[in-house]
C-alpha positions as CSV (number, residue, x, y, z in Angstrom):
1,X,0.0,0.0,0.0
2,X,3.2,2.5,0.8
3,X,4.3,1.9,-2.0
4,X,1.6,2.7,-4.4
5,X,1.3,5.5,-2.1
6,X,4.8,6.4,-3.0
7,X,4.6,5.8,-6.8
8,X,1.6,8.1,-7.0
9,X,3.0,11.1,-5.7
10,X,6.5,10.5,-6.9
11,X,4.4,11.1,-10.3
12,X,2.2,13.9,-9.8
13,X,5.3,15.8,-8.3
14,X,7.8,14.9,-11.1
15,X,5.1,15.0,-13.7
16,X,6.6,18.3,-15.3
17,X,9.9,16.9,-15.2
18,X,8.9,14.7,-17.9
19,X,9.0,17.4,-20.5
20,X,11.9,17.9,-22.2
21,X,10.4,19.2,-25.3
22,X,9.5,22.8,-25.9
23,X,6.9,24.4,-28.1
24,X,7.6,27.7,-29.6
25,X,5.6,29.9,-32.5
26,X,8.3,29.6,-36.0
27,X,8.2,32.0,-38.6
28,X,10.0,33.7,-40.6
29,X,9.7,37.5,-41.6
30,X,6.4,38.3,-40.5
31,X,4.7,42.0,-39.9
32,X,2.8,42.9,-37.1
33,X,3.5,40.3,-34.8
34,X,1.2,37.7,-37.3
35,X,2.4,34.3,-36.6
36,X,1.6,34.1,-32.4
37,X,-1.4,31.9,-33.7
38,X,-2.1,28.2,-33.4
39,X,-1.6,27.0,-36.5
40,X,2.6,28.5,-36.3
41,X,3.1,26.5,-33.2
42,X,6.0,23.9,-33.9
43,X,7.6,20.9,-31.6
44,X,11.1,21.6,-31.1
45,X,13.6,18.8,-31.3
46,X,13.8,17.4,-27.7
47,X,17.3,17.8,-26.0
48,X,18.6,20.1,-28.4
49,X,16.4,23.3,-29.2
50,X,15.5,24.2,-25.0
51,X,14.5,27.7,-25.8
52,X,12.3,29.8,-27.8
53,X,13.6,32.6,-29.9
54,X,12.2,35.9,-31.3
55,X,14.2,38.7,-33.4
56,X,12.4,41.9,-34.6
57,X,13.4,43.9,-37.4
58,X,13.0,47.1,-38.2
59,X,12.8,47.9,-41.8
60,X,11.8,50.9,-43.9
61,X,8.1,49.4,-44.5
62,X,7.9,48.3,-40.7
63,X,8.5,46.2,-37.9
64,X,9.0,42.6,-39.3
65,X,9.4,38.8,-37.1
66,X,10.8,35.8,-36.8
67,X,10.4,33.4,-34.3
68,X,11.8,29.8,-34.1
69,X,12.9,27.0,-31.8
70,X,16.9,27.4,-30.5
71,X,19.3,25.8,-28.7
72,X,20.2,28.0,-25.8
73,X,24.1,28.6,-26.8
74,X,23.3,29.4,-30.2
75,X,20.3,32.0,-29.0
76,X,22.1,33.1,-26.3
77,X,25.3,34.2,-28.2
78,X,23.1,35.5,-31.1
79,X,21.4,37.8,-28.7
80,X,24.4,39.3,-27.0
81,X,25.8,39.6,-30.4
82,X,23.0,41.6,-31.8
83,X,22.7,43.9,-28.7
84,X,24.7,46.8,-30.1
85,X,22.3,46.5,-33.2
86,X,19.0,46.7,-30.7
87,X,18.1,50.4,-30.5
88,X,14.5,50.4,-32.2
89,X,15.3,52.6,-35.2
90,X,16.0,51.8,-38.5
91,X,17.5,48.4,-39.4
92,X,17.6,47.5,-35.7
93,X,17.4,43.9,-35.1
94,X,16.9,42.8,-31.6
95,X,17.0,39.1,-30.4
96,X,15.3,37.6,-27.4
97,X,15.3,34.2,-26.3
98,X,13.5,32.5,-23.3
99,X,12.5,29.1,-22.3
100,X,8.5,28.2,-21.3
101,X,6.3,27.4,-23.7
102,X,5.1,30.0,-26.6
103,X,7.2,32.7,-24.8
104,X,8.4,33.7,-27.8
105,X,4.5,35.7,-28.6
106,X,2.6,37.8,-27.3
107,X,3.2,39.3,-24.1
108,X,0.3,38.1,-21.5
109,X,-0.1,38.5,-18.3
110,X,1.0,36.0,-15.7
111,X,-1.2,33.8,-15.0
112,X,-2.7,32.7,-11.7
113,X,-1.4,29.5,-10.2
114,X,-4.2,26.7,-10.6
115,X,-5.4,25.2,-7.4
116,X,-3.7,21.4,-8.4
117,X,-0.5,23.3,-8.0
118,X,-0.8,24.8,-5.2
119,X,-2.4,22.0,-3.5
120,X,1.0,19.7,-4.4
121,X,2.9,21.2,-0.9
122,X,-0.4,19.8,1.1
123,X,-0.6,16.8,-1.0
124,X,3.1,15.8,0.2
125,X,2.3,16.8,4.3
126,X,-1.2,15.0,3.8
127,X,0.4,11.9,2.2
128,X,3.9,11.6,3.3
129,X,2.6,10.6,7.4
130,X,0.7,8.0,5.6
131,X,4.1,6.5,3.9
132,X,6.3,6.9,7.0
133,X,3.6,5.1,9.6
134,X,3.9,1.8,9.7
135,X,0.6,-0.2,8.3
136,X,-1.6,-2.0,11.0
């Protein structure tokens, strides 16, 4: 019985650890911010692109996109590379990378922790008397 006990919540808290694949919106030269829609969402290669990447351009007929999946040496070094070009004017080109899912869109606002994840700390103090007790 402990040990089901166990196995259950050794799964529900290393559930997310599970994930080693990313998703991230890919496109390439898009205006106005276009491609932060379903159907431009794209599985990244699993172990080797960790991290999201977004570059905007500024060009004489506007601000143009691209977004893809990145490994996070290559998209870090590209962004430090590129930060002298980042000032917003005229052939600027600015290079952001980051690593949760589709954070390479639209900025949103953060949101609120569901109640299942907040509940995993109580979960554990609820169960874990229940595993350490010996069974009658």
């Amino acid at each position: 019985m402990r040990l089901l006990v166990f196995a259950t919540l050794f799964g529900i808290l290393f559930e997310a650890g599970d994930a080693l694949q990313i998703q991230c919106y890919q496109c390439e030269e898009m205006k106005h911010n276009d491609c932060s829609t379903p159907e431009y969402i794209v599985n990244c290669t699993v172990n080797v692109q960790d991290m999201c990447q977004k570059e905007v351009l500024v060009k004489p007929d506007g601000i143009h996109y691209r977004k893809s999946c990145a490994s996070s040496g290559a998209c870090l070094i590209a962004s430090s590379g590129y930060q002298q070009f980042c000032t917003g004017k005229l052939n600027s080109v600015c290079i952001s990378c980051c690593n949760t899912p589709l954070c390479n869109g639209p900025k949103r606002k953060r949101p609120t922790p569901s109640a299942a994840v907040m509940n995993q700390p109580l979960l554990l103090i609820l169960v874990l008397p229940l595993m350490l007790c010996p069974l009658m």
